[in-house]
Every structure is written in structure tokens, then in C-alpha cells.
C-alpha positions in Angstrom: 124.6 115.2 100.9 123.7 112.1 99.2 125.0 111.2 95.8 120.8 111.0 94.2 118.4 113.5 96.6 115.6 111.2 97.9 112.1 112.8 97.3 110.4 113.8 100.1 107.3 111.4 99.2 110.2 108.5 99.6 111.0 109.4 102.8 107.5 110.0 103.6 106.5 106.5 102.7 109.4 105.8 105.4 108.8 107.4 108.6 105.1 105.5 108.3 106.7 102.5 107.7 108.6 102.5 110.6 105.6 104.5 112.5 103.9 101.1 111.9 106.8 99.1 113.5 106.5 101.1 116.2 103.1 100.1 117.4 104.0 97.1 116.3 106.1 96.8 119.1 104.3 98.5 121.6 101.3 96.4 120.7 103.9 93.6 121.4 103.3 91.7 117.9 107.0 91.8 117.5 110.1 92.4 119.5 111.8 95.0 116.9 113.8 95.4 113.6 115.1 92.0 114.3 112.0 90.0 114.2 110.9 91.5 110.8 114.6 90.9 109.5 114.1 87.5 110.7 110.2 86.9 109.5 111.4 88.3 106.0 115.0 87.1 105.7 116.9 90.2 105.2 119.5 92.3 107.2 118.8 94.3 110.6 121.4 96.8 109.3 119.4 97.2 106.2 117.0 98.1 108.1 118.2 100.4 110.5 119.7 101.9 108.3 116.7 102.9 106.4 115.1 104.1 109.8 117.6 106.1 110.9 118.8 107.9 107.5 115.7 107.7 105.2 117.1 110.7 103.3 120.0 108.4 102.4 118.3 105.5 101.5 115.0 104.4 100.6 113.0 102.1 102.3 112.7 98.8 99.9 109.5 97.9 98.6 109.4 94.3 99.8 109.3 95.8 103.3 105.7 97.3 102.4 104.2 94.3 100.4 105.9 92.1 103.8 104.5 94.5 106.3 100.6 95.2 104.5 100.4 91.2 104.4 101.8 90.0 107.7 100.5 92.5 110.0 97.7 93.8 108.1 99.2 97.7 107.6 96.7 99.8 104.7 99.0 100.6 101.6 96.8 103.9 101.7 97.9 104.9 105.3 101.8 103.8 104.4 101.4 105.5 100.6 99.5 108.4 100.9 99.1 109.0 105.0 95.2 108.2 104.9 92.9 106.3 106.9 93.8 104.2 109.6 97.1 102.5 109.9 95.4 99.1 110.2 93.0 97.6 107.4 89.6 96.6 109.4 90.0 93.9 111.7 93.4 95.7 113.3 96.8 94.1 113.5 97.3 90.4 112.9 
């Protein structure tokens, strides 16, 4: 059990994230985790991490501004589940 419980909206916020790097990848915009690590200078373990035990650690926030502006993801689809996952005009 984790020292401070994530909320459930947290990890929410979380899966879609990394729902979103999943097409991502099968829409072969990117090769994976690394690529983004890469594009945004920070750690693939960081990030893994925060895929594979969200209700350890939350997602940072720089990961959504980096994801909504380099690939076009909606903050309303990532924040509150809404709408399409792309903004109109689909991935960039």
C-alpha cells in the first residue's frame, strides 16, 4: 500500500494517457515509451513506471501538456474521458 492513496480520478487521467500512447504506436507515430522519453527529455523508467503502477505514482503533468501539443490528444478525452481522443484533424 502506498505511503499517500492515489485518487481514482489520478489514475484515471493515467490509463488514458497511456491509452493514447497506445494508438500512438499502433498508428506508428512513435516507436514507444522511449520516443516520448526522448521527444520530451525525461526517463523511460519514469515512465514505465507510471504505466505499470499508476496507483503508486501519478502520471506528471508535463506528460499531458507534451502529449495534447505534440500529437494533438483533447485534454477533455485525457481529463474527463469525453469526446474523441484526437482534437479534429486526428493525430499529428
Amino acid at each position: 500500500m502506498p505511503a499517500t492513496e492515489i485518487p481514482q480520478i489520478s489514475i484515471d487521467i493515467c490509463n488514458r494517457f497511456f491509452e493514447a500512447v497506445e494508438i500512438l504506436k499502433r498508428e506508428r507515430l512513435i516507436r514507444g515509451t522511449a520516443t516520448l522519453a526522448r521527444l520530451w527529455g525525461t526517463s523511460v523508467f519514469s515512465m514505465k513506471w507510471s504505466k505499470n503502477h499508476p496507483d503508486e505514482k501519478r502520471i506528471k503533468v508535463e506528460y499531458i501538456y507534451y502529449i495534447a501539443r505534440d500529437f494533438n490528444v483533447s485534454l477533455d478525452w485525457l481529463f474527463f474521458g469525453r469526446g474523441d481522443i484526437f482534437k479534429k484533424g486526428g493525430a499529428k
